[in-house]
Predicted model as a PDB file, atoms N, CA, C, CB and O in Angstrom, pLDDT in the B-factor column:
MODEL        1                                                                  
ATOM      1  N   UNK A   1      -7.942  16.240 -38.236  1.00 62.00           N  
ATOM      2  CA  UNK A   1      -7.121  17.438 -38.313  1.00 62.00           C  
ATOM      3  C   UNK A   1      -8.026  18.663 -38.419  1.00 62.00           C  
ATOM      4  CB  UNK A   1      -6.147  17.366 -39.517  1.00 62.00           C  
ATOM      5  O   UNK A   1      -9.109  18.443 -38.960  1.00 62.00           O  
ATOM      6  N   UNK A   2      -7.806  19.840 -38.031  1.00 76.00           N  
ATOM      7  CA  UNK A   2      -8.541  20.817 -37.580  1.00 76.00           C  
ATOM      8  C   UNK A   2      -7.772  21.604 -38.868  1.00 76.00           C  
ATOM      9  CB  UNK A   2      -8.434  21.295 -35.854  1.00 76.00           C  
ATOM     10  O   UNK A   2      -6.638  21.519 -39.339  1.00 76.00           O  
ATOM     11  N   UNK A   3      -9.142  22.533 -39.245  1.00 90.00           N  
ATOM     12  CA  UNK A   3      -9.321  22.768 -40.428  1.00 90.00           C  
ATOM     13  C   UNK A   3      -8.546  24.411 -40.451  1.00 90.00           C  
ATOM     14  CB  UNK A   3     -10.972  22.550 -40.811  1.00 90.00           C  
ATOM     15  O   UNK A   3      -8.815  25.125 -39.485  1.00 90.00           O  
ATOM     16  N   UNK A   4      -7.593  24.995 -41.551  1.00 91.00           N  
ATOM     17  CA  UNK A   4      -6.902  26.121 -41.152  1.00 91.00           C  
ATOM     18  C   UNK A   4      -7.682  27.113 -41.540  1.00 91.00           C  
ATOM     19  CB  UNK A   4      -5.603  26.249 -41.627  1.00 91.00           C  
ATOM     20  O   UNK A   4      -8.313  27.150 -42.596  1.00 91.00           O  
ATOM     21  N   UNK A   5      -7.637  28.430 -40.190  1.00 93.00           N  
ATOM     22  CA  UNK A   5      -8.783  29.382 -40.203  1.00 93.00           C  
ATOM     23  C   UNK A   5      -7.400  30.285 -40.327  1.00 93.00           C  
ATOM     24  CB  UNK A   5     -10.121  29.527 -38.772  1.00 93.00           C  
ATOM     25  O   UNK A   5      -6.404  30.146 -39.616  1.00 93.00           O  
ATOM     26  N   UNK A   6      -7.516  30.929 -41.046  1.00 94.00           N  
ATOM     27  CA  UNK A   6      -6.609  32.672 -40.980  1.00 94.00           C  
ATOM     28  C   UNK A   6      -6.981  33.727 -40.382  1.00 94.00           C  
ATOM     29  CB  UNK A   6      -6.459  33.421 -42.203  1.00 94.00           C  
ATOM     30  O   UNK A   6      -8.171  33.412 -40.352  1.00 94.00           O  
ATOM     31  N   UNK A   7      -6.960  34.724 -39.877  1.00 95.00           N  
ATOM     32  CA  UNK A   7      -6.971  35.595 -39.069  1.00 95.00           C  
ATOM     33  C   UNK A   7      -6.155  37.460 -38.908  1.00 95.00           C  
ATOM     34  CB  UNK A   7      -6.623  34.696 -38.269  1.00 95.00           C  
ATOM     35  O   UNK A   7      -5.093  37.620 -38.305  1.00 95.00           O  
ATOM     36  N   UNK A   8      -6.605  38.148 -39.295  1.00 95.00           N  
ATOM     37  CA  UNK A   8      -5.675  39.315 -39.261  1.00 95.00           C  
ATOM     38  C   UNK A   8      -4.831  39.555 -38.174  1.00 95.00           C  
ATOM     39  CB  UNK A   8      -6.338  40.421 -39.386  1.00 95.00           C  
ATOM     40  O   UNK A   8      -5.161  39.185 -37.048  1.00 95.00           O  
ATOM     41  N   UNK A   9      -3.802  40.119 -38.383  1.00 94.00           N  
ATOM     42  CA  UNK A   9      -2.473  39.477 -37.488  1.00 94.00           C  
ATOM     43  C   UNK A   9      -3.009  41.639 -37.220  1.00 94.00           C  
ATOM     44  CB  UNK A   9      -0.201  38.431 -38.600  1.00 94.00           C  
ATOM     45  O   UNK A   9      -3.264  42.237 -38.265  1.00 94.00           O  
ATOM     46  N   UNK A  10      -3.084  42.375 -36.008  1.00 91.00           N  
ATOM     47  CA  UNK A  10      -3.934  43.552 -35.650  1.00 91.00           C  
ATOM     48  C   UNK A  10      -2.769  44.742 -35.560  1.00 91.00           C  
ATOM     49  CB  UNK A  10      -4.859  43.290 -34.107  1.00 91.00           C  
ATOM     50  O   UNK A  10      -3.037  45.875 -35.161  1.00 91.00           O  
ATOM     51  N   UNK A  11      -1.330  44.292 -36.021  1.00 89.00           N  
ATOM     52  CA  UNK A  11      -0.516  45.485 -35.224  1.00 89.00           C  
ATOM     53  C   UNK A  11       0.074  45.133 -37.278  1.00 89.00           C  
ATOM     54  CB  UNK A  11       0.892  45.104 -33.084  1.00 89.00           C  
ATOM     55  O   UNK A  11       0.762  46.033 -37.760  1.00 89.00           O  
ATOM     56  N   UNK A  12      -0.080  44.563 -37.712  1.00 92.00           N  
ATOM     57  CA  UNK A  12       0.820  44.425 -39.102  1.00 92.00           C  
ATOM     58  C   UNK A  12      -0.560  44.265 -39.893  1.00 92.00           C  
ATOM     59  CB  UNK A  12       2.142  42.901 -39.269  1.00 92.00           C  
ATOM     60  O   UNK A  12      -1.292  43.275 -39.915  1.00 92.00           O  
ATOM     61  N   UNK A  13      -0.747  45.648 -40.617  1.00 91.00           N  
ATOM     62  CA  UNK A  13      -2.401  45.140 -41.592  1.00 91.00           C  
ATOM     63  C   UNK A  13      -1.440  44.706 -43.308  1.00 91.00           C  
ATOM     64  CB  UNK A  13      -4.120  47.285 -41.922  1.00 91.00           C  
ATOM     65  O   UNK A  13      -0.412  44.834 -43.973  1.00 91.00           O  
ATOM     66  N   UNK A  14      -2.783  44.148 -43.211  1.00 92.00           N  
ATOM     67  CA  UNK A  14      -2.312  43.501 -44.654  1.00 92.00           C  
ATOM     68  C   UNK A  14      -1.596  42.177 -44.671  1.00 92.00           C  
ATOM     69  CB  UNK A  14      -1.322  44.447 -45.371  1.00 92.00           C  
ATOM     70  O   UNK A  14      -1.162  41.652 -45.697  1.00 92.00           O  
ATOM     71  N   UNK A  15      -1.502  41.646 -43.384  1.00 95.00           N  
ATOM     72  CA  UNK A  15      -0.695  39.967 -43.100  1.00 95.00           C  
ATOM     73  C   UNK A  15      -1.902  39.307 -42.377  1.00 95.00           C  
ATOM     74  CB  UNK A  15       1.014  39.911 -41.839  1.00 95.00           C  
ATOM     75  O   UNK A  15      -2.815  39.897 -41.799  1.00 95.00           O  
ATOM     76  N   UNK A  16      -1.765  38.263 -42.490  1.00 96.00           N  
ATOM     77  CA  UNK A  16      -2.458  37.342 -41.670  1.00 96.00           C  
ATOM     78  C   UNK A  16      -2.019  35.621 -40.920  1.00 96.00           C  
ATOM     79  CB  UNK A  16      -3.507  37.236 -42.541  1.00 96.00           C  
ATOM     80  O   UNK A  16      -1.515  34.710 -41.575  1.00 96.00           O  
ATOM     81  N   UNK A  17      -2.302  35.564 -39.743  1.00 95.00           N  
ATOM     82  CA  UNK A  17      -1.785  34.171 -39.614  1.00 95.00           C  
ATOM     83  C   UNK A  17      -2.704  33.067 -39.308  1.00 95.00           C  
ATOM     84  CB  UNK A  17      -0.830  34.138 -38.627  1.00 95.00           C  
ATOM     85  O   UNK A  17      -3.294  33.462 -38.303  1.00 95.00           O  
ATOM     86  N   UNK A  18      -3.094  32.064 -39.571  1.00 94.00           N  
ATOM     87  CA  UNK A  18      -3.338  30.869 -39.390  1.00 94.00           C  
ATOM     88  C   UNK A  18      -3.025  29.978 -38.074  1.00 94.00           C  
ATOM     89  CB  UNK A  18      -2.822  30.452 -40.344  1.00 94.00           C  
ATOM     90  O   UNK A  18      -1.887  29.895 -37.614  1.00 94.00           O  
ATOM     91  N   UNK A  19      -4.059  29.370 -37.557  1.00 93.00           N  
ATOM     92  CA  UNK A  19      -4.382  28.360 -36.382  1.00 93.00           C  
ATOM     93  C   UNK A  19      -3.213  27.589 -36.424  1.00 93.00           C  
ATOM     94  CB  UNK A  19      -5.751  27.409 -36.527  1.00 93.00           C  
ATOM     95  O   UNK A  19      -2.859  27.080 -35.361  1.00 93.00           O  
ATOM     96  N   UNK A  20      -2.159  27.287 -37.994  1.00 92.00           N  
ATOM     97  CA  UNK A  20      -1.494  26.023 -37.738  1.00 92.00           C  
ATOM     98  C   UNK A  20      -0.114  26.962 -38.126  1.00 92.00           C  
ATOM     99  CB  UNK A  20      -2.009  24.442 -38.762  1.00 92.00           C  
ATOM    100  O   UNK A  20       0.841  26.457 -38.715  1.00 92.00           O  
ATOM    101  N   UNK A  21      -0.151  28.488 -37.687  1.00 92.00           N  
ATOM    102  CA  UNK A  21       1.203  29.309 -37.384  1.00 92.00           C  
ATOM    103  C   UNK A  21       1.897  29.493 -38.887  1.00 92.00           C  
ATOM    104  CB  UNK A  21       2.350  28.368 -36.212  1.00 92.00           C  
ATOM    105  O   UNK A  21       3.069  29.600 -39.249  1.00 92.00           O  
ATOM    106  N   UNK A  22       0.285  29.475 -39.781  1.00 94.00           N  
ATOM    107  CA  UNK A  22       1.574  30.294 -41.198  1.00 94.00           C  
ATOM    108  C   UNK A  22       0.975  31.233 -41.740  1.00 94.00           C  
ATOM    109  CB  UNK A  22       2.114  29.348 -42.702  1.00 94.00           C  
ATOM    110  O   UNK A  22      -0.224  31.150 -42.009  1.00 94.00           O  
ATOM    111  N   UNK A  23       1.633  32.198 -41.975  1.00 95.00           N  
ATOM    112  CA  UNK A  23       1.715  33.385 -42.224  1.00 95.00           C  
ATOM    113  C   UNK A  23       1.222  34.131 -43.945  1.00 95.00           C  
ATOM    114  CB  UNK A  23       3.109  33.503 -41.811  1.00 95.00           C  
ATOM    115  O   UNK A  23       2.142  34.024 -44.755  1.00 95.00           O  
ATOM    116  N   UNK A  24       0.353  34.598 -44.324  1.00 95.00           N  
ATOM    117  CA  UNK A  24       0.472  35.137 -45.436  1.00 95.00           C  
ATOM    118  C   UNK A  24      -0.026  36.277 -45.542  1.00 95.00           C  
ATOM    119  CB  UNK A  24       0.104  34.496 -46.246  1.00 95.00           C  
ATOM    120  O   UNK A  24      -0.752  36.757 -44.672  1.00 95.00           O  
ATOM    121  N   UNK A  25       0.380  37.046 -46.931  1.00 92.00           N  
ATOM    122  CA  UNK A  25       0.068  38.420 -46.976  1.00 92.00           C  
ATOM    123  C   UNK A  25      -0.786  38.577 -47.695  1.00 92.00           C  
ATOM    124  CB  UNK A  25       0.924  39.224 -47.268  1.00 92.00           C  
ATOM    125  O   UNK A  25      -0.726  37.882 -48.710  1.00 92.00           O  
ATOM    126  N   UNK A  26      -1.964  39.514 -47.566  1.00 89.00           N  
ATOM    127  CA  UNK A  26      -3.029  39.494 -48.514  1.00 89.00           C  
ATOM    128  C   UNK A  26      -4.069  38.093 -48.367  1.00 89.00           C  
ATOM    129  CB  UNK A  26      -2.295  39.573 -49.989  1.00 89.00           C  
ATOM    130  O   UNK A  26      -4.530  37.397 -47.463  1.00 89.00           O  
ATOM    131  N   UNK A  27      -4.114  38.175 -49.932  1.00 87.00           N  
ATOM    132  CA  UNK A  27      -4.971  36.845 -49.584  1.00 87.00           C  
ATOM    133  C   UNK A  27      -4.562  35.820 -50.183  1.00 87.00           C  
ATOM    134  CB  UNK A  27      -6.350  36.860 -49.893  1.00 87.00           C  
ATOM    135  O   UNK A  27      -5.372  34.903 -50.319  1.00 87.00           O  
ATOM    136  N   UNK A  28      -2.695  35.603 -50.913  1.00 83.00           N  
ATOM    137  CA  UNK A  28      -2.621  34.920 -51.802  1.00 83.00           C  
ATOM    138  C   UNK A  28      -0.910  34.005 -51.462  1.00 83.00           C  
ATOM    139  CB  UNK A  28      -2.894  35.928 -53.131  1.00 83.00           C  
ATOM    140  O   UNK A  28      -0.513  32.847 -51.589  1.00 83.00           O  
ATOM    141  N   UNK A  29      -0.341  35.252 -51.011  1.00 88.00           N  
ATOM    142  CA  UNK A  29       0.973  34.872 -50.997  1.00 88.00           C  
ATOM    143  C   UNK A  29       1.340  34.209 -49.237  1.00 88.00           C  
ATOM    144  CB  UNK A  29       1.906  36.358 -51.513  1.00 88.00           C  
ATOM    145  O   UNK A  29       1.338  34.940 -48.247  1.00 88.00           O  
ATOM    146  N   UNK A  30       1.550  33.112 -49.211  1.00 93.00           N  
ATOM    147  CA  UNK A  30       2.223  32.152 -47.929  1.00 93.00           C  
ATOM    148  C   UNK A  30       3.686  32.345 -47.842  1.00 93.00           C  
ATOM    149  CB  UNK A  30       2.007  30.443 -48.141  1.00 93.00           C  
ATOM    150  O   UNK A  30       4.658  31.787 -48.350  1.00 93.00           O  
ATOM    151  N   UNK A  31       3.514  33.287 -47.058  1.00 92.00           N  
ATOM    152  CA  UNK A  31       5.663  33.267 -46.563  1.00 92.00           C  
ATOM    153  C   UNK A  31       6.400  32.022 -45.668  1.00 92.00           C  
ATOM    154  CB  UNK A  31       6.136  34.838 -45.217  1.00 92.00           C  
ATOM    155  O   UNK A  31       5.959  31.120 -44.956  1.00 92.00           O  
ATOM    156  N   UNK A  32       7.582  32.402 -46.029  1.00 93.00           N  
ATOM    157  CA  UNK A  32       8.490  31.312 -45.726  1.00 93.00           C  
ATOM    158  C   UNK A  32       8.948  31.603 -44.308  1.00 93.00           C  
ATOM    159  CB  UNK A  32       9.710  31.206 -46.765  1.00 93.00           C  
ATOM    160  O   UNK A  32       9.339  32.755 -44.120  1.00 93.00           O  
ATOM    161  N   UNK A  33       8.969  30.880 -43.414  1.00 92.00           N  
ATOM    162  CA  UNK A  33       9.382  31.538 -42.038  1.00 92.00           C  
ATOM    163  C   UNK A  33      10.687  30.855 -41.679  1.00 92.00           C  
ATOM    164  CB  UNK A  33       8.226  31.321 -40.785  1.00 92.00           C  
ATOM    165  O   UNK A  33      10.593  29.630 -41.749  1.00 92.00           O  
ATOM    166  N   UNK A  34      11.667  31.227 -41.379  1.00 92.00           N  
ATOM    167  CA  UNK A  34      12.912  30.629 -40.704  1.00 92.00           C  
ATOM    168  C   UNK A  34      13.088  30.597 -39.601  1.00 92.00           C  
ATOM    169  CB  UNK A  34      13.895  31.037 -40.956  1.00 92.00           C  
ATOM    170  O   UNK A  34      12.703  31.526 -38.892  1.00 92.00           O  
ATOM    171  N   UNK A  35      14.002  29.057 -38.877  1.00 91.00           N  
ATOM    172  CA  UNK A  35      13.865  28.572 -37.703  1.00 91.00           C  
ATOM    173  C   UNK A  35      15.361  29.704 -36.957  1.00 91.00           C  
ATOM    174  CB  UNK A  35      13.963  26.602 -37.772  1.00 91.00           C  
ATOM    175  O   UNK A  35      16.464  30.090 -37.345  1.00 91.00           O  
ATOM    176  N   UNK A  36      14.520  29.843 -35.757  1.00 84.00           N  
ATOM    177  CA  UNK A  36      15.690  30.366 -35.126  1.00 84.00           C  
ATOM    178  C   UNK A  36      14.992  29.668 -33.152  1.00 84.00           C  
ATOM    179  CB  UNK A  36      15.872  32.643 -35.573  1.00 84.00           C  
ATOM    180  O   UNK A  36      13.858  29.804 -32.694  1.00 84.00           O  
ATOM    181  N   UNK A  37      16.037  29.085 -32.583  1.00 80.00           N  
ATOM    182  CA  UNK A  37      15.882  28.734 -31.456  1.00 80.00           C  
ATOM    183  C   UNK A  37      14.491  27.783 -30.895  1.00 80.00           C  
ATOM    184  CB  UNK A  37      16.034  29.912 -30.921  1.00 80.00           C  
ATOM    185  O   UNK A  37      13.721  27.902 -29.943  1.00 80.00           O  
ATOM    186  N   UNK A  38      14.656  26.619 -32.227  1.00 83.00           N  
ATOM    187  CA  UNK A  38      13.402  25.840 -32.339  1.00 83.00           C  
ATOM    188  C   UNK A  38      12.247  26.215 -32.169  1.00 83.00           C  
ATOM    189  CB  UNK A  38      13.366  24.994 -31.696  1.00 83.00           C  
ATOM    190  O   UNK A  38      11.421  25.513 -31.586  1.00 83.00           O  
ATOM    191  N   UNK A  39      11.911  27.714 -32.780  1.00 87.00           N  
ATOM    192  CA  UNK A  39      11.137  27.965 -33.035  1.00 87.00           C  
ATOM    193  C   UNK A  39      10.484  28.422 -34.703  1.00 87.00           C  
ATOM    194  CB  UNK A  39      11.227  28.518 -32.167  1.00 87.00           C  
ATOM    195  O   UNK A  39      11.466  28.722 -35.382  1.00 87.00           O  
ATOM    196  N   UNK A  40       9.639  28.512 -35.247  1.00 92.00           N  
ATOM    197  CA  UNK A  40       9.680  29.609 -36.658  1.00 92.00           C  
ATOM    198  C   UNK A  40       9.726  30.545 -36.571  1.00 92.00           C  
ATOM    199  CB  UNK A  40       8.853  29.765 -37.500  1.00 92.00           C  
ATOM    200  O   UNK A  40       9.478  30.931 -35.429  1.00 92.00           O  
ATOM    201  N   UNK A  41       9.975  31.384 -37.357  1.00 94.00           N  
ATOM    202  CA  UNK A  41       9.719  33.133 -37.325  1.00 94.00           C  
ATOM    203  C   UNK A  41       9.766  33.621 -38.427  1.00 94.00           C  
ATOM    204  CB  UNK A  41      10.680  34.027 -36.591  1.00 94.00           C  
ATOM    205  O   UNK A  41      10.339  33.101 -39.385  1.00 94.00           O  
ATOM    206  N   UNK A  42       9.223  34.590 -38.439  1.00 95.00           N  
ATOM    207  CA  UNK A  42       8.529  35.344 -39.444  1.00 95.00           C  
ATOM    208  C   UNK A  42       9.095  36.651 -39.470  1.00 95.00           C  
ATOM    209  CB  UNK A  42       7.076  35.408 -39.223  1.00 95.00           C  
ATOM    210  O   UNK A  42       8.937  37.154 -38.357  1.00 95.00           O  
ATOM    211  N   UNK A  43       9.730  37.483 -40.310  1.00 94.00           N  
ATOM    212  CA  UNK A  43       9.815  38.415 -41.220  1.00 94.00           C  
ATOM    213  C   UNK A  43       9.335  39.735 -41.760  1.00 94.00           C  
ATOM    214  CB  UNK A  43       9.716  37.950 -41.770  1.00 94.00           C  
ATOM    215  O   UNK A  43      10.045  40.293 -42.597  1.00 94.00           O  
ATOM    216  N   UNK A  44       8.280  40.261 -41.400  1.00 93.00           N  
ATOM    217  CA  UNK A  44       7.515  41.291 -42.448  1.00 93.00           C  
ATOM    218  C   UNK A  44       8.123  42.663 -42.542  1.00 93.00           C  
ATOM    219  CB  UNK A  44       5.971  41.547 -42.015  1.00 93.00           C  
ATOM    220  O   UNK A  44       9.201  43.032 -42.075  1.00 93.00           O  
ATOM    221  N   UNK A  45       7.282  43.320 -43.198  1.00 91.00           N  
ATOM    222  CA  UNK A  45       7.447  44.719 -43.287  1.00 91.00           C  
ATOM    223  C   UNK A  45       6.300  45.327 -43.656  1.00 91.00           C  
ATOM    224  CB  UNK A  45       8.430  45.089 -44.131  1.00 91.00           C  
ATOM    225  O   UNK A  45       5.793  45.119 -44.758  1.00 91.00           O  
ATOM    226  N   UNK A  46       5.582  46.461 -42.410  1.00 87.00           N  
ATOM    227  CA  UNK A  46       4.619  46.891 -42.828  1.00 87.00           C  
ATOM    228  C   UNK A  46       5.083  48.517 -42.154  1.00 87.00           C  
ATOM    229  CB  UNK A  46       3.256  45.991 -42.400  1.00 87.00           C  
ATOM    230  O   UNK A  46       5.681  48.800 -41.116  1.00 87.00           O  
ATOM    231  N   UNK A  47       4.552  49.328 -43.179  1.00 87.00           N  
ATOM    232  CA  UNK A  47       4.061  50.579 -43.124  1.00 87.00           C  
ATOM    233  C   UNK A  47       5.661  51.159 -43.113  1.00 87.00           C  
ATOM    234  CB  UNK A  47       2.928  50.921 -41.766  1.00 87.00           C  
ATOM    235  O   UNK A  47       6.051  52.202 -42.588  1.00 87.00           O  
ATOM    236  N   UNK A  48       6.394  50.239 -43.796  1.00 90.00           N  
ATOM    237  CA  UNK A  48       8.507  50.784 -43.884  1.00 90.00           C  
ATOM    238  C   UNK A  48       9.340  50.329 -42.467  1.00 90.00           C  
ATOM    239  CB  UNK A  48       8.831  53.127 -43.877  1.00 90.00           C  
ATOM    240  O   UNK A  48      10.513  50.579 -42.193  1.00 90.00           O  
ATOM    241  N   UNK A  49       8.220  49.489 -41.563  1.00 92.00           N  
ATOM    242  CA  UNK A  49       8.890  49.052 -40.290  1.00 92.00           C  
ATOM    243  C   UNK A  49       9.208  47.420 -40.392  1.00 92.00           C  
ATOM    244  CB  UNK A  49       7.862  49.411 -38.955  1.00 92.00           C  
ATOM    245  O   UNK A  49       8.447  46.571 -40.855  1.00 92.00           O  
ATOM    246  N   UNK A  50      10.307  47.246 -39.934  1.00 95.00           N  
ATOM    247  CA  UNK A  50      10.547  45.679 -39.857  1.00 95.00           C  
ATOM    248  C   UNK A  50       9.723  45.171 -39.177  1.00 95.00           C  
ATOM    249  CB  UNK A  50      11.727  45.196 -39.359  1.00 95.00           C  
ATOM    250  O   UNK A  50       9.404  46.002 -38.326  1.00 95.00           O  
ATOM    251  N   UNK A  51       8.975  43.930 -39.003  1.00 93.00           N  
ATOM    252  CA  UNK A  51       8.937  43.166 -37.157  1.00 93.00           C  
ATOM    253  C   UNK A  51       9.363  41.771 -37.486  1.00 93.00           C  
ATOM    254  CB  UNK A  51       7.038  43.035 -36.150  1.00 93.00           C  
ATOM    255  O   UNK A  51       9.345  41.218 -38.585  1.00 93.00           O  
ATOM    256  N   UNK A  52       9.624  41.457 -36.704  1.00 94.00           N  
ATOM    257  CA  UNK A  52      10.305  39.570 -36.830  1.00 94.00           C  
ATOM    258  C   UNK A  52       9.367  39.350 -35.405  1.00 94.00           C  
ATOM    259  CB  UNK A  52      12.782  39.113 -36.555  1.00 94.00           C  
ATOM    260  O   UNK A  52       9.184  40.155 -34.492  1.00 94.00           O  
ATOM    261  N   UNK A  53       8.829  37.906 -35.571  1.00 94.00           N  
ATOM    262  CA  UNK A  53       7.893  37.654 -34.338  1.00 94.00           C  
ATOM    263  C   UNK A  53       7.906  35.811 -34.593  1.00 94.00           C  
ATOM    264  CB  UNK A  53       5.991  38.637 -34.508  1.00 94.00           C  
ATOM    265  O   UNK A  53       8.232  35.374 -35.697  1.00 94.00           O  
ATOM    266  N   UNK A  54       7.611  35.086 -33.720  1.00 94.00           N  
ATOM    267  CA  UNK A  54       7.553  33.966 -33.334  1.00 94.00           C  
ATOM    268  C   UNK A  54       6.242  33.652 -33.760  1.00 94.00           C  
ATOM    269  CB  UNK A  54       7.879  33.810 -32.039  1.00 94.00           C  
ATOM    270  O   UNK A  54       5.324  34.414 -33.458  1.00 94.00           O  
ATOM    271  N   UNK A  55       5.925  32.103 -34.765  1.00 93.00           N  
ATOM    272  CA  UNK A  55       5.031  31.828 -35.020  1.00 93.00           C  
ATOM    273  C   UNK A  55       3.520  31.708 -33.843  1.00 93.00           C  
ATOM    274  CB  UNK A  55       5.546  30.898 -35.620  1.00 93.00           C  
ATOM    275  O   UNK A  55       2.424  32.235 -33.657  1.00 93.00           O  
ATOM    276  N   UNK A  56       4.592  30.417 -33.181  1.00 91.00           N  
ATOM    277  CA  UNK A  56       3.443  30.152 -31.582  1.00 91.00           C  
ATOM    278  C   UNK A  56       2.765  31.572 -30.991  1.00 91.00           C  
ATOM    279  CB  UNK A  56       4.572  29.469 -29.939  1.00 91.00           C  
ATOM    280  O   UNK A  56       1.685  31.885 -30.490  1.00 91.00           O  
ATOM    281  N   UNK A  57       4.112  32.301 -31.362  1.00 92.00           N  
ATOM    282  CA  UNK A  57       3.769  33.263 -29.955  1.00 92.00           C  
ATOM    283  C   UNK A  57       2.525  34.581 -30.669  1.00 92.00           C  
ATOM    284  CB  UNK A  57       5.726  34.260 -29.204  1.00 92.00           C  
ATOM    285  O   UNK A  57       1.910  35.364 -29.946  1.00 92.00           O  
ATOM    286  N   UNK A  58       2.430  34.540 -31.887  1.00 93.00           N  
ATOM    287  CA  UNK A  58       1.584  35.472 -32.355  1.00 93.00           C  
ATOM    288  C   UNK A  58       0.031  34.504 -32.698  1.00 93.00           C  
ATOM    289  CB  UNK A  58       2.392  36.271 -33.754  1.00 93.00           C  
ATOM    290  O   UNK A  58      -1.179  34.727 -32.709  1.00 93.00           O  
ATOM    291  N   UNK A  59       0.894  33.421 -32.933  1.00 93.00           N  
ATOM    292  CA  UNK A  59      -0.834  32.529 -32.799  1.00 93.00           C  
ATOM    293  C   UNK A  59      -1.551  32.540 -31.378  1.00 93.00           C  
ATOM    294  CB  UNK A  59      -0.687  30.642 -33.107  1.00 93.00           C  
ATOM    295  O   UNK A  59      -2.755  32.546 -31.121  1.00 93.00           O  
ATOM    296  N   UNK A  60      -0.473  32.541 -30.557  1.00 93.00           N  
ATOM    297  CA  UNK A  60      -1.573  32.778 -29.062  1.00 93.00           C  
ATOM    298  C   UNK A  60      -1.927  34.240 -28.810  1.00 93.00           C  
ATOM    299  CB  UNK A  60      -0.768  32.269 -27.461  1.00 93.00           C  
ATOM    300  O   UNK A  60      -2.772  34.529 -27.962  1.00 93.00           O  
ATOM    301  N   UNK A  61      -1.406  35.006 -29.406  1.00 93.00           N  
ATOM    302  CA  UNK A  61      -1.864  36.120 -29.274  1.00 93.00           C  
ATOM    303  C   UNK A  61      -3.258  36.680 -29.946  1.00 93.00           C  
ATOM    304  CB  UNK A  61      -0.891  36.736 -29.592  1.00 93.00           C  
ATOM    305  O   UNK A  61      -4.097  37.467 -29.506  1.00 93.00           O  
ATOM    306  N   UNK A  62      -3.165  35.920 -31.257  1.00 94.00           N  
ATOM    307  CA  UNK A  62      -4.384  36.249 -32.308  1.00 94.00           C  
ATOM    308  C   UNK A  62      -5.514  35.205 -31.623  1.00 94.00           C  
ATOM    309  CB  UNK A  62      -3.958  35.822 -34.235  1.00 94.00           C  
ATOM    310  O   UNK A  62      -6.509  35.465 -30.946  1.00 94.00           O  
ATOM    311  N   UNK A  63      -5.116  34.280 -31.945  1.00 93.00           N  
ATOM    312  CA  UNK A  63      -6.343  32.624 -31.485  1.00 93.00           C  
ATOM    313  C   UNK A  63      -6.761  32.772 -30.041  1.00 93.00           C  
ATOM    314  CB  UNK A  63      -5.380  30.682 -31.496  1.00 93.00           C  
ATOM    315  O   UNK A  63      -7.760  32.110 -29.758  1.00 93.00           O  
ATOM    316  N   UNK A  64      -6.187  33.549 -28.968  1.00 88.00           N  
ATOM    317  CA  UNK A  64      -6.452  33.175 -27.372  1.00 88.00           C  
ATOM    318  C   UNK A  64      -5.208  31.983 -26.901  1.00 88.00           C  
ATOM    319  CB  UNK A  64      -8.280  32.378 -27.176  1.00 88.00           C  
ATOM    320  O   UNK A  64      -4.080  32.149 -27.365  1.00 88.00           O  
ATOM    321  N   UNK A  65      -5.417  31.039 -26.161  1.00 65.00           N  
ATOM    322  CA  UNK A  65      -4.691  30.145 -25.470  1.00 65.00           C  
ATOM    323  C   UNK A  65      -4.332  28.807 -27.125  1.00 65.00           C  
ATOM    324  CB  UNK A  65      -5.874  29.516 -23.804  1.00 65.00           C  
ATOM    325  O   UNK A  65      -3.434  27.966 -27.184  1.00 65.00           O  
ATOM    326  N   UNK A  66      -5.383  29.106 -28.169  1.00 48.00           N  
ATOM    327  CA  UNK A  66      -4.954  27.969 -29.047  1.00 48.00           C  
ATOM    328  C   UNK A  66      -3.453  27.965 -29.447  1.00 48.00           C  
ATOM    329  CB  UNK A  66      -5.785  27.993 -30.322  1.00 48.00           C  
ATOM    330  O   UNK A  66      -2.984  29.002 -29.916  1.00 48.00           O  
ATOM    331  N   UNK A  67      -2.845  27.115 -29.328  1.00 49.00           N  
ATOM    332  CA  UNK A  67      -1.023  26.701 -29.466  1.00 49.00           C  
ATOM    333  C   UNK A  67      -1.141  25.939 -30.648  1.00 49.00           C  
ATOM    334  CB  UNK A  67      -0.149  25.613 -28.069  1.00 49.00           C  
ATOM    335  O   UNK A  67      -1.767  24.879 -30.643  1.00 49.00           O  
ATOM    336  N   UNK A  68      -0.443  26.506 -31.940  1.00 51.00           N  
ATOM    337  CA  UNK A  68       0.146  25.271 -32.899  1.00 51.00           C  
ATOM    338  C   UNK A  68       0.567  24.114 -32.627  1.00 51.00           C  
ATOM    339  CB  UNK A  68       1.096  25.524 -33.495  1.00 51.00           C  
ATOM    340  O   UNK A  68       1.240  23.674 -31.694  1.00 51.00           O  
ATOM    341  N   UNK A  69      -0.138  23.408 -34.012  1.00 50.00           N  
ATOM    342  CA  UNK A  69       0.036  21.852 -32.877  1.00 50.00           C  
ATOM    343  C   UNK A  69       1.305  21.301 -34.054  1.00 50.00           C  
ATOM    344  CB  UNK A  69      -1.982  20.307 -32.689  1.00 50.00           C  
ATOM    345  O   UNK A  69       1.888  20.231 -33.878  1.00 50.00           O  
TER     346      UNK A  69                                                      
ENDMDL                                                                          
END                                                                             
């Protein structure tokens, strides 16, 4: 099993996501993501703006072509 690297998520500072698509803020707290259309998703709020975003789809965005496995 491939070991989880975190990563600053570049449009939401202060969050970060992980190779295996989970999400936390800072350096401490792991959020809860809810399924919508067999996918996860995620929640935040940065700078007083909502965003809701797709786990996979922000891990390929941060990682390159790497896909949650």
């Amino acid at each position: 099993m491939e070991k989880e690297e975190f990563r600053p998520i570049p449009e939401l500072p202060g969050y970060f996501i992980s190779n295996q698509g989970r999400v936390r803020r800072g350096n401490t707290k792991i959020l809860r993501p809810f399924v919508r259309k067999y996918d996860e998703q995620y929640q935040v709020t940065a700078d007083g703006v909502r965003h809701q975003f797709a786990a996979s789809k922000m891990v390929k965005r941060v990682f390159g072509e790497t896909e949650k496995k």
